[in-house]
N, CA, C and O atoms as a GROMACS GRO file, in nm:
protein
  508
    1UNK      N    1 -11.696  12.964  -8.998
    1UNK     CA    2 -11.606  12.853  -9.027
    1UNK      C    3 -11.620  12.816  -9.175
    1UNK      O    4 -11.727  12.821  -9.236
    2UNK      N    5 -11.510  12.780  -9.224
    2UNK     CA    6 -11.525  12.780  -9.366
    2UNK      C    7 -11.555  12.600  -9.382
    2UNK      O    8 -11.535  12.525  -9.286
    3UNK      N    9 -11.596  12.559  -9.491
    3UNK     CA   10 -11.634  12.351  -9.477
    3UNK      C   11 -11.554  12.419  -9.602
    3UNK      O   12 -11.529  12.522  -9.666
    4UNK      N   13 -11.531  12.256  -9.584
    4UNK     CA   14 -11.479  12.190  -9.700
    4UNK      C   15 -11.500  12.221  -9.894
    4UNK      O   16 -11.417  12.246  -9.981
    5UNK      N   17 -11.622  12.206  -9.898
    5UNK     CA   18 -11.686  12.223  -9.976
    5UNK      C   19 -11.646  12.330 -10.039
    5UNK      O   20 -11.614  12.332 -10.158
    6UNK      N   21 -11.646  12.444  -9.950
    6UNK     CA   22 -11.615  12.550  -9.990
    6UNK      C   23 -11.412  12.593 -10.086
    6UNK      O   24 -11.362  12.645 -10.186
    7UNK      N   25 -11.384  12.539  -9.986
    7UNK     CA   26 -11.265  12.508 -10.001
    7UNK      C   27 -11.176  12.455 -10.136
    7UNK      O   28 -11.082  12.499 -10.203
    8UNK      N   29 -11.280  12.311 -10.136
    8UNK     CA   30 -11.293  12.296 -10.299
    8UNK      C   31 -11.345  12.380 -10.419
    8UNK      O   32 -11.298  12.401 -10.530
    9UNK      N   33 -11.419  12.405 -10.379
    9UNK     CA   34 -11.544  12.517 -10.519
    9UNK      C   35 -11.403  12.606 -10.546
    9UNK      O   36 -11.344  12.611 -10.654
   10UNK      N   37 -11.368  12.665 -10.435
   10UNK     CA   38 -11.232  12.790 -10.491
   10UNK      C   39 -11.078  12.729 -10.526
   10UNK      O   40 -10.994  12.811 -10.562
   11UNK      N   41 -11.054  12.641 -10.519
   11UNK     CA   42 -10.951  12.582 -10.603
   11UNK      C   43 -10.965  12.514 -10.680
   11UNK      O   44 -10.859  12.471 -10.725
   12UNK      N   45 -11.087  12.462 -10.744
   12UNK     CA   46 -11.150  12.431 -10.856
   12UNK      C   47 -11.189  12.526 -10.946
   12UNK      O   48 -11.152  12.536 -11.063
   13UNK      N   49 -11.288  12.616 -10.869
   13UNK     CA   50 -11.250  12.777 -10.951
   13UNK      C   51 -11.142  12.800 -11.047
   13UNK      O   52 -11.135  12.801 -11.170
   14UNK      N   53 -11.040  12.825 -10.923
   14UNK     CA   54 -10.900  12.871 -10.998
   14UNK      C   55 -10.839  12.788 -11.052
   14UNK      O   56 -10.746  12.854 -11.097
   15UNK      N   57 -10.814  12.633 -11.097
   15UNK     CA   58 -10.793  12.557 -11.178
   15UNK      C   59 -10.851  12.549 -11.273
   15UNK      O   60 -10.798  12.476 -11.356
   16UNK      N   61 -10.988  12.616 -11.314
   16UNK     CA   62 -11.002  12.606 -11.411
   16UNK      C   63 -11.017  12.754 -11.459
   16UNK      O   64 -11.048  12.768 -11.577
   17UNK      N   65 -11.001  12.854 -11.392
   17UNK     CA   66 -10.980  12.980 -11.447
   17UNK      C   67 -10.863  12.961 -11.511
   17UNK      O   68 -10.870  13.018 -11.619
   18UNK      N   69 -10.736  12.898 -11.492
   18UNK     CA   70 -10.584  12.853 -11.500
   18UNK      C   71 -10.585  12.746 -11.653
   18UNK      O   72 -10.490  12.721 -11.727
   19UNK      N   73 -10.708  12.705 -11.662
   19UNK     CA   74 -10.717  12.559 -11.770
   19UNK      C   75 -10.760  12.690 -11.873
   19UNK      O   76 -10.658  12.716 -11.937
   20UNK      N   77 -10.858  12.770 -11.909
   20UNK     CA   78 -10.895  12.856 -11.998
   20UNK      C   79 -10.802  12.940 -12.022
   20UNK      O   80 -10.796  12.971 -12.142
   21UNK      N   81 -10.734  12.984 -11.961
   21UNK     CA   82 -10.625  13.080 -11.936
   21UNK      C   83 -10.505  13.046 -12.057
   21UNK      O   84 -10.457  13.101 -12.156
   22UNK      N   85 -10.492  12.929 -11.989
   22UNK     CA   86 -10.328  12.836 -12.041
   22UNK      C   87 -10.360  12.774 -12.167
   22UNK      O   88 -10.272  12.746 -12.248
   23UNK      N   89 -10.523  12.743 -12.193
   23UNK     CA   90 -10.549  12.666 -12.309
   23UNK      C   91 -10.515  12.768 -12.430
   23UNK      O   92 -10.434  12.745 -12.519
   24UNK      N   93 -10.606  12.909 -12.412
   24UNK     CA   94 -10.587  13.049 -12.518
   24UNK      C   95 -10.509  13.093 -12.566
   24UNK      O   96 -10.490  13.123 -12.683
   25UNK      N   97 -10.400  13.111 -12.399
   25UNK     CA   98 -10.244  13.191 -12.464
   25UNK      C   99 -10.149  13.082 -12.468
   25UNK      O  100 -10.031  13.110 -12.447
   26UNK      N  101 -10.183  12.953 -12.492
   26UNK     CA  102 -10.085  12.858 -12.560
   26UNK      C  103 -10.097  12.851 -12.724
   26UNK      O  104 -10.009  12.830 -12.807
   27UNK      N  105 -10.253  12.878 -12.743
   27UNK     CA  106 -10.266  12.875 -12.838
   27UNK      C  107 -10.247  12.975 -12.966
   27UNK      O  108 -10.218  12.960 -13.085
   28UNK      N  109 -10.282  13.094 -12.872
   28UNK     CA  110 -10.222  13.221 -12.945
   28UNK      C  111 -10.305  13.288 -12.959
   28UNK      O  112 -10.305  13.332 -13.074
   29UNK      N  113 -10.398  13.332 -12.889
   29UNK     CA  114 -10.549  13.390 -12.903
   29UNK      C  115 -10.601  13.453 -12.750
   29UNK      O  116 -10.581  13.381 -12.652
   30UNK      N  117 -10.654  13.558 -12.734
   30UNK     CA  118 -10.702  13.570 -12.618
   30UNK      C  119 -10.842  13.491 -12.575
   30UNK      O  120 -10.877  13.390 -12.636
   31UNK      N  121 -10.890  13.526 -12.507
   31UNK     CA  122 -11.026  13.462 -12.452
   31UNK      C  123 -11.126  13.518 -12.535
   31UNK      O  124 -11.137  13.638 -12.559
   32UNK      N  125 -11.207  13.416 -12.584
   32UNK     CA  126 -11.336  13.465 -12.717
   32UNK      C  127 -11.452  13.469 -12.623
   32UNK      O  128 -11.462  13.486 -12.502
   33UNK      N  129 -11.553  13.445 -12.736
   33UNK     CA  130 -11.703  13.438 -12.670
   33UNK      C  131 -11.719  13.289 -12.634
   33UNK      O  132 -11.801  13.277 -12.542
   34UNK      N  133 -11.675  13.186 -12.672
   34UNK     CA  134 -11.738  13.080 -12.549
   34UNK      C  135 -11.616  13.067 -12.468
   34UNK      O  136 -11.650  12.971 -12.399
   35UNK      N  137 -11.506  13.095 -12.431
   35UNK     CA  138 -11.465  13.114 -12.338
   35UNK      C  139 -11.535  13.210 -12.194
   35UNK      O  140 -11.560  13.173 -12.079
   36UNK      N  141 -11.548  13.328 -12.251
   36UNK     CA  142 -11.625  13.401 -12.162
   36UNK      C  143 -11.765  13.341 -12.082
   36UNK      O  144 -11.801  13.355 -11.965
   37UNK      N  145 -11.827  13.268 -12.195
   37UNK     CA  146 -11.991  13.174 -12.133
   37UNK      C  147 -11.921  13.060 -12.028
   37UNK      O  148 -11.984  13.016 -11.932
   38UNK      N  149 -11.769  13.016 -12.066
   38UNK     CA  150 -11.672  12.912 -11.978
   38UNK      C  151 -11.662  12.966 -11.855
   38UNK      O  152 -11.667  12.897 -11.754
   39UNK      N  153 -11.641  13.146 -11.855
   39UNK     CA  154 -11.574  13.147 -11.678
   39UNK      C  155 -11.756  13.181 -11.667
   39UNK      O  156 -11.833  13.126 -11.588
   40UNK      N  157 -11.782  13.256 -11.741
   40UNK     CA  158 -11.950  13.248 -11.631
   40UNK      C  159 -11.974  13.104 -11.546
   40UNK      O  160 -11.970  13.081 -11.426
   41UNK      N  161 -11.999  13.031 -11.645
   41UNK     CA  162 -12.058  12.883 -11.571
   41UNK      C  163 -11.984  12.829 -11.525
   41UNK      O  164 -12.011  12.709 -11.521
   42UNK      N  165 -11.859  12.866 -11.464
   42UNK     CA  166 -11.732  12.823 -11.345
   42UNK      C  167 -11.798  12.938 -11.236
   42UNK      O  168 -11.847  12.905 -11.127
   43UNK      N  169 -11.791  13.060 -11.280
   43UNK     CA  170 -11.859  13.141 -11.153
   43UNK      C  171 -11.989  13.121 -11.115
   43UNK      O  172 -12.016  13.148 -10.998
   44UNK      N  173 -12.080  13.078 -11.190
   44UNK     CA  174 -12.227  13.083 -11.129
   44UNK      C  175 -12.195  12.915 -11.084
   44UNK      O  176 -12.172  12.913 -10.963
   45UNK      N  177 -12.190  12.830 -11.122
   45UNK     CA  178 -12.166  12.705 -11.032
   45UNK      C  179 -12.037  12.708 -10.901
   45UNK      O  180 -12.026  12.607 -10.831
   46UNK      N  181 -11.943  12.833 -10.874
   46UNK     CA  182 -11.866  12.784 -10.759
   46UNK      C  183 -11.919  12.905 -10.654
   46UNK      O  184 -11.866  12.919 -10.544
   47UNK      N  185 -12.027  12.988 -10.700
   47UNK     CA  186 -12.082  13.101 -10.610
   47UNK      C  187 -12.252  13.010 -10.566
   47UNK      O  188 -12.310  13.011 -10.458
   48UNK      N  189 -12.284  12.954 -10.667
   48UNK     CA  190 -12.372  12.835 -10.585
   48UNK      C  191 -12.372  12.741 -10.509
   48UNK      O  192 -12.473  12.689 -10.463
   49UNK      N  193 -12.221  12.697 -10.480
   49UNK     CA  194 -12.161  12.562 -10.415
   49UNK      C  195 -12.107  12.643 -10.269
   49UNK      O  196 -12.100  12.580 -10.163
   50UNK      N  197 -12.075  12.778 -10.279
   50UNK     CA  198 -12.025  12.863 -10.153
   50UNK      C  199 -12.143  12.914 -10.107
   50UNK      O  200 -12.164  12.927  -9.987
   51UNK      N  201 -12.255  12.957 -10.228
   51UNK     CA  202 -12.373  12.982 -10.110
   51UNK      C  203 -12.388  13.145 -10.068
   51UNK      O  204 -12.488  13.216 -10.078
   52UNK      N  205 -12.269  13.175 -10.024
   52UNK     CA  206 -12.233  13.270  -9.935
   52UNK      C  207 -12.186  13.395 -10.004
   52UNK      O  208 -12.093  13.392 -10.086
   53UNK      N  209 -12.272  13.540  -9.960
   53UNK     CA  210 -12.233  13.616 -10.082
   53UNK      C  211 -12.070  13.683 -10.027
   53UNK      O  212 -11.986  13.722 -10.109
   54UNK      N  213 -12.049  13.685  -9.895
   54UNK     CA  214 -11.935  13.741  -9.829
   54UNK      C  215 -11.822  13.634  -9.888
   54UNK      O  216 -11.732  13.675  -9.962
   55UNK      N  217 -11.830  13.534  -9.861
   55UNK     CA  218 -11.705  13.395  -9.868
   55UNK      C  219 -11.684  13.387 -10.027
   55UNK      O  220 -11.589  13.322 -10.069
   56UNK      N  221 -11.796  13.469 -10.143
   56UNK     CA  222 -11.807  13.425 -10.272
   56UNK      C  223 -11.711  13.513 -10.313
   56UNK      O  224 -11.619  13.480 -10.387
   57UNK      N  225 -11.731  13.651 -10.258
   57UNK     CA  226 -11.614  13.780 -10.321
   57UNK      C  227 -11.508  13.724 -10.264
   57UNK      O  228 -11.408  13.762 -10.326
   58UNK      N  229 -11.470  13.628 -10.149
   58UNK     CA  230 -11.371  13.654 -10.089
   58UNK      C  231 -11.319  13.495 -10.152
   58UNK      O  232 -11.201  13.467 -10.135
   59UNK      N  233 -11.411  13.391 -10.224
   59UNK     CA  234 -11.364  13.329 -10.333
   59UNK      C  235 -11.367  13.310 -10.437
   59UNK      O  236 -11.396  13.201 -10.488
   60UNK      N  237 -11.340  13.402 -10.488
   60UNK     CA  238 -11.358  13.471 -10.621
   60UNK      C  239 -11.209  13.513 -10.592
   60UNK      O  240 -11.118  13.454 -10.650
   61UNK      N  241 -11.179  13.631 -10.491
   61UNK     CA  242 -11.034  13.712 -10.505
   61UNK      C  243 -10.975  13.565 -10.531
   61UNK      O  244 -10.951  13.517 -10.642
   62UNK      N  245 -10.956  13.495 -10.394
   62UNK     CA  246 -10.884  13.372 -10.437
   62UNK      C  247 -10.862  13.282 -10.523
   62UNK      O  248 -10.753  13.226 -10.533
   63UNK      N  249 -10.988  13.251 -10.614
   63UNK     CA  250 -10.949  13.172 -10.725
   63UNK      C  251 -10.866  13.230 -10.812
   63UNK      O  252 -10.766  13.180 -10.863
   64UNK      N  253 -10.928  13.376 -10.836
   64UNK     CA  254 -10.868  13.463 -10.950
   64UNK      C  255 -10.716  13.441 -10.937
   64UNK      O  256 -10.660  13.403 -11.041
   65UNK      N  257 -10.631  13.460 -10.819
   65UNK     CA  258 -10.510  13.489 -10.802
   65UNK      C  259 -10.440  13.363 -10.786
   65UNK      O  260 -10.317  13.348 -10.786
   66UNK      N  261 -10.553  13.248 -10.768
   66UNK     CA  262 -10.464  13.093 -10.784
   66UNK      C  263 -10.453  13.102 -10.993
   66UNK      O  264 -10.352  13.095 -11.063
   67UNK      N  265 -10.552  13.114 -11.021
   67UNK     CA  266 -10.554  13.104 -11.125
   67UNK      C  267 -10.498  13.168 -11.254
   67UNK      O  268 -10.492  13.125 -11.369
   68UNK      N  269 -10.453  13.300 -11.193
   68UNK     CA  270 -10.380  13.367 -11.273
   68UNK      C  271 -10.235  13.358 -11.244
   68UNK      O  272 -10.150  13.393 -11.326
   69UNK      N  273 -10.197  13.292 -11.081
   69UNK     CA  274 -10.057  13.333 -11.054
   69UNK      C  275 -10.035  13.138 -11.112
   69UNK      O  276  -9.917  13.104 -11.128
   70UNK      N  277 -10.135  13.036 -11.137
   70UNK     CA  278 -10.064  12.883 -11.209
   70UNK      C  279 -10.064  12.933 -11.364
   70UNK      O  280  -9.995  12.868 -11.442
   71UNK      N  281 -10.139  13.050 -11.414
   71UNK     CA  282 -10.072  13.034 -11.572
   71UNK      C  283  -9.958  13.116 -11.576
   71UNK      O  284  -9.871  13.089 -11.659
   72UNK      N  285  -9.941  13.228 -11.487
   72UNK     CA  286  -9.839  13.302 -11.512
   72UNK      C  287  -9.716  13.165 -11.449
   72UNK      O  288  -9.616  13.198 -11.513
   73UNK      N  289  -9.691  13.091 -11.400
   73UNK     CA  290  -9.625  12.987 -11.340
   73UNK      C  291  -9.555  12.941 -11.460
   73UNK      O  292  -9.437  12.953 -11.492
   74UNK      N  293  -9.670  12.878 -11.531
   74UNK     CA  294  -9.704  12.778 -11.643
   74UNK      C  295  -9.626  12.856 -11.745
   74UNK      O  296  -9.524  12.803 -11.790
   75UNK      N  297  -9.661  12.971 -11.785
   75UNK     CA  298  -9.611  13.038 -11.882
   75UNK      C  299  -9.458  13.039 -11.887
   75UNK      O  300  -9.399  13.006 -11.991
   76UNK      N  301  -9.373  13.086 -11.741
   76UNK     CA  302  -9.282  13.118 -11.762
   76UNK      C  303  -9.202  13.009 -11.677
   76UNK      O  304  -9.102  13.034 -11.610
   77UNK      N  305  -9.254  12.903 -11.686
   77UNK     CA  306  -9.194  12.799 -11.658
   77UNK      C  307  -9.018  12.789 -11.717
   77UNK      O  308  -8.919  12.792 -11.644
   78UNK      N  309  -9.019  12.775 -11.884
   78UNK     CA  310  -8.901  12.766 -11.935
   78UNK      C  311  -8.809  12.824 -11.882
   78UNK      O  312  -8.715  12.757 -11.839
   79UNK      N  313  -8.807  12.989 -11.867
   79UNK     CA  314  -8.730  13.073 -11.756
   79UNK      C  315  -8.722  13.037 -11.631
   79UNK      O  316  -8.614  13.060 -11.578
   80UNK      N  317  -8.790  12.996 -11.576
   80UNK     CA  318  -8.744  12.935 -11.433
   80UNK      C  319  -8.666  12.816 -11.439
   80UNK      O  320  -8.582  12.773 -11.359
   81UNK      N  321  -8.701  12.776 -11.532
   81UNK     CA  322  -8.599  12.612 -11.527
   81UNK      C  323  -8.454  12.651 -11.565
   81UNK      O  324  -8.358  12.584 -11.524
   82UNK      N  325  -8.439  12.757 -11.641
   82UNK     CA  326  -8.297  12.765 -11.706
   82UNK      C  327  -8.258  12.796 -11.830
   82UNK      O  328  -8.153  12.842 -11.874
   83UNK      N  329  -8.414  12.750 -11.908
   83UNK     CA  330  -8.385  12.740 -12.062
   83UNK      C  331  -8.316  12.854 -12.152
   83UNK      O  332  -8.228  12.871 -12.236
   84UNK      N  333  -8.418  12.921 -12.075
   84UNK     CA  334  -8.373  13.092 -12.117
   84UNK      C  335  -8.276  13.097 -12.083
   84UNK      O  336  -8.234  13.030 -11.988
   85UNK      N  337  -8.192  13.196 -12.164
   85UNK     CA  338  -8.072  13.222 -12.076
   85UNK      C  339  -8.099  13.386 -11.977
   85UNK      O  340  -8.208  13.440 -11.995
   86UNK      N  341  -8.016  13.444 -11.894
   86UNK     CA  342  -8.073  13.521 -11.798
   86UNK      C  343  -8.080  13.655 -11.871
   86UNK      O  344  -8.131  13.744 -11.804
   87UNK      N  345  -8.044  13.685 -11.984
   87UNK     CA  346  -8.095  13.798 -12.028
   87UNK      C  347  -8.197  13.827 -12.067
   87UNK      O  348  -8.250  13.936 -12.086
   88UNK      N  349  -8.240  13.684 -12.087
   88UNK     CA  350  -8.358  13.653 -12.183
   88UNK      C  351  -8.493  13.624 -12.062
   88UNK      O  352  -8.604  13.623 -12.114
   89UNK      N  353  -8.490  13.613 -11.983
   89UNK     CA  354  -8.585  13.541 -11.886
   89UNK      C  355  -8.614  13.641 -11.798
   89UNK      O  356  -8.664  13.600 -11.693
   90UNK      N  357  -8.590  13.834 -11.813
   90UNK     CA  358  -8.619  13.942 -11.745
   90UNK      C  359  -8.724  13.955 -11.842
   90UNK      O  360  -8.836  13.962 -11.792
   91UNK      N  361  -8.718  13.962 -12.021
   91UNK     CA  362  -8.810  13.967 -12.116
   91UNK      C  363  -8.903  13.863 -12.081
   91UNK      O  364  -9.013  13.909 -12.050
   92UNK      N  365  -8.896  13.748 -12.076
   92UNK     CA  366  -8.998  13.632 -12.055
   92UNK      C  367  -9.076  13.694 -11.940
   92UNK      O  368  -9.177  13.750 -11.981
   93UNK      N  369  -9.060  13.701 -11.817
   93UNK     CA  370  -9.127  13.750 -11.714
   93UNK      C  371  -9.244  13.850 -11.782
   93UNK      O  372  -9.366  13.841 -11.780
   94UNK      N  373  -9.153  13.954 -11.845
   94UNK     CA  374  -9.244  14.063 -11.844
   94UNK      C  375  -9.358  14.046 -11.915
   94UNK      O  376  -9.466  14.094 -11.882
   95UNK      N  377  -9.333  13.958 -12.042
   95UNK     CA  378  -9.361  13.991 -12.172
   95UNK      C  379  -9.550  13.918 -12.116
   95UNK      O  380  -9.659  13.972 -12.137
   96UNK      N  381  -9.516  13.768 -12.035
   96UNK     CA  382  -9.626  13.689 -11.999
   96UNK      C  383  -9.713  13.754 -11.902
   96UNK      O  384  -9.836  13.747 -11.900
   97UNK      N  385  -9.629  13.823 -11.815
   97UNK     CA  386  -9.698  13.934 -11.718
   97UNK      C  387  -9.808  14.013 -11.786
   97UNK      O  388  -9.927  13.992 -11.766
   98UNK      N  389  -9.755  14.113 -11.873
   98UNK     CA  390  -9.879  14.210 -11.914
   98UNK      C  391  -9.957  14.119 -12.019
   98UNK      O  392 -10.074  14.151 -12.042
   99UNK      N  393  -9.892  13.988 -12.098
   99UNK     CA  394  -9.997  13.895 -12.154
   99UNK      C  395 -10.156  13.890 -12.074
   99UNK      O  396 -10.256  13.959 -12.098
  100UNK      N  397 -10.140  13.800 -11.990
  100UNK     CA  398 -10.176  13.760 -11.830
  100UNK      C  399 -10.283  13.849 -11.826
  100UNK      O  400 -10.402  13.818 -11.838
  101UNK      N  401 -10.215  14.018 -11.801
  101UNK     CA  402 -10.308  14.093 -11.755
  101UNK      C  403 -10.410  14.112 -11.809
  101UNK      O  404 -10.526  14.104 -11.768
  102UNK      N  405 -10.343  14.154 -11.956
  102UNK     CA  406 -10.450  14.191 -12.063
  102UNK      C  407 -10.561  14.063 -12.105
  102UNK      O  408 -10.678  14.072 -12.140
  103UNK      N  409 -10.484  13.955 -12.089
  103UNK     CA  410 -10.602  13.844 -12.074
  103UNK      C  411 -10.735  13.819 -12.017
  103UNK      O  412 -10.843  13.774 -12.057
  104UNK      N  413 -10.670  13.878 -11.876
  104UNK     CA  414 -10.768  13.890 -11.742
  104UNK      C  415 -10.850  13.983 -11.722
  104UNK      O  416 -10.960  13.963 -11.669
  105UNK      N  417 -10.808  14.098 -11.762
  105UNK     CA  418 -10.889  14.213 -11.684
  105UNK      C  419 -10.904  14.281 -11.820
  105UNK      O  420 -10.809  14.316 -11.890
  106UNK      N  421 -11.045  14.296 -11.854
  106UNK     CA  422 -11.144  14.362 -11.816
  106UNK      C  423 -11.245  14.238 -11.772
  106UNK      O  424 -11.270  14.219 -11.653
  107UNK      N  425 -11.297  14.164 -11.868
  107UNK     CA  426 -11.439  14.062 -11.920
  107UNK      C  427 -11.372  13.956 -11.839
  107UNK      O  428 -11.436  13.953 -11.734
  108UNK      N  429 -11.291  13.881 -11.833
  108UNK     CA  430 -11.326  13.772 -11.774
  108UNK      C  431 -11.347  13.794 -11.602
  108UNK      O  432 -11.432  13.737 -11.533
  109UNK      N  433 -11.226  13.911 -11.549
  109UNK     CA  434 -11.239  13.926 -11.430
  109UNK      C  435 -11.385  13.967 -11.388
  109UNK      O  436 -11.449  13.893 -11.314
  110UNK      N  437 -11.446  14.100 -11.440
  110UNK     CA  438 -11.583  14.116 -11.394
  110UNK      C  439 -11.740  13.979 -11.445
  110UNK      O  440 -11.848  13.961 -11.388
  111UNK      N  441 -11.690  13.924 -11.550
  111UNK     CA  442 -11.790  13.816 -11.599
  111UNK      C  443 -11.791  13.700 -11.482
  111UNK      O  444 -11.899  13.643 -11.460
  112UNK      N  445 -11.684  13.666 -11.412
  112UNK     CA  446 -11.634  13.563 -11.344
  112UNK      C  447 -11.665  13.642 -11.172
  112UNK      O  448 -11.666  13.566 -11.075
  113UNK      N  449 -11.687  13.789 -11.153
  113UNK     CA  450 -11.698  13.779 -11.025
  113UNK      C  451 -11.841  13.835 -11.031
  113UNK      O  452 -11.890  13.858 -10.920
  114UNK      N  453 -11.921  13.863 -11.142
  114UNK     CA  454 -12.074  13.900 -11.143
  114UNK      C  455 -12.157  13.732 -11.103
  114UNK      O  456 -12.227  13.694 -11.008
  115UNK      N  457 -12.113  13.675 -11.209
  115UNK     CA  458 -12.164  13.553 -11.158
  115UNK      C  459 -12.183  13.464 -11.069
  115UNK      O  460 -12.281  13.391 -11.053
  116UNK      N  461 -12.052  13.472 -10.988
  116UNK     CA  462 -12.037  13.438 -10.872
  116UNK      C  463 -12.102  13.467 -10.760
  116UNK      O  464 -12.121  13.386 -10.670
  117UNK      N  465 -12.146  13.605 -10.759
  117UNK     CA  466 -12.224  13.719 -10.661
  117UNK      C  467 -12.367  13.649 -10.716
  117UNK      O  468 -12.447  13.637 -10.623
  118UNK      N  469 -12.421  13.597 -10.851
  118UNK     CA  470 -12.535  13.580 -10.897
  118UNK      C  471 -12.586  13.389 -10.870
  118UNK      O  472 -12.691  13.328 -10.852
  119UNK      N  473 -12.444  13.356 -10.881
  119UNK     CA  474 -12.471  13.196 -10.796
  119UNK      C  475 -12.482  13.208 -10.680
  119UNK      O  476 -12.567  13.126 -10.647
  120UNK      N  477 -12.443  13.268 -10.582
  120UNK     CA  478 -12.447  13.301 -10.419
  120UNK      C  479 -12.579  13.314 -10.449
  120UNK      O  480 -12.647  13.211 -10.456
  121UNK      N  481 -12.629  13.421 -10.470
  121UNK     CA  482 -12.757  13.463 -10.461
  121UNK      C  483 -12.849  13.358 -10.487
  121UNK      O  484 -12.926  13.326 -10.396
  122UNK      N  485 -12.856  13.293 -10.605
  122UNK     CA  486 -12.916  13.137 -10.649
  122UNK      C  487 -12.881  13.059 -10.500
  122UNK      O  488 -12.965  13.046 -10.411
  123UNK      N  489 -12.743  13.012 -10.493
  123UNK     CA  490 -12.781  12.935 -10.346
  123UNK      C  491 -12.815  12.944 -10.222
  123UNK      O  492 -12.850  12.860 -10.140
  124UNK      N  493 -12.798  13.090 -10.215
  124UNK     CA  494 -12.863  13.150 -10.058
  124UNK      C  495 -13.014  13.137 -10.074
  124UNK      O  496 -13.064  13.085  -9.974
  125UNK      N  497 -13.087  13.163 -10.152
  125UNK     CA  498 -13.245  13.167 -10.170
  125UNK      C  499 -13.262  13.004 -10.242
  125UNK      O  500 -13.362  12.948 -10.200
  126UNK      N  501 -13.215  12.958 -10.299
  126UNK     CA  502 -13.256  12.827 -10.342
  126UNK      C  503 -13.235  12.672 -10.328
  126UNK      O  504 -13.313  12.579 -10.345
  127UNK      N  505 -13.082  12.677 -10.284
  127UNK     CA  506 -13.007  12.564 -10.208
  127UNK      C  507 -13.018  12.529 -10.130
  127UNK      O  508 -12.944  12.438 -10.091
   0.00000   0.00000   0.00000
């Protein structure tokens, strides 16, 4: 049974995987070095609060994909509203899409699900 607790830790996760995310590529920069020390200590504090090394991979997938599918949201917000016009808002999609990716994957995705596996471990033996 999953508590509460848990519940929170992974949409807190991914809100703030979503806050680092949206803060970088608003700004115009990918994710640096204290960003990266940022998703560690989001993953080792929401893999300590789950405890659980099974429920941690399996919130981890979930934050990741709340968190990447509210900046990709965020990003291409303007195109969904209209602003764009529709020729223009097939480019917008794409352009934030492989942004997104290249944002995500390699370092933050594996930094963010090592830790997580390494807070579980901290709260299964220490919590």
């Amino acid at each position: 049974m999953i508590a509460r607790q848990e519940v929170l830790a992974v949409l807190l996760w991914g809100t703030a995987i979503t806050s680092l995310l949206v803060r970088n590529l608003f700004q115009g920069s990918f994710p640096g070095l204290l960003d990266f020390g940022l998703f560690a200590a989001f993953g080792l504090t929401a893999g300590a609060v789950i405890s659980d090394l099974e429920k941690t991979i399996f919130g981890f997938a979930a934050g990741m994909a709340l968190g990447t599918f509210l900046a990709f949201i965020l990003a291409v917000l303007p195109a969904l509203a209209g602003v764009v016009p529709p020729p223009g808002d097939q480019t917008v999609y794409t352009l934030w899409f492989s942004i997104i990716f290249r944002a995500v994957f390699p370092l933050p995705l594996i930094i963010s699900l090592m830790t997580g596996l390494i807070g579980a471990g901290i709260g299964e033996t220490y919590l």
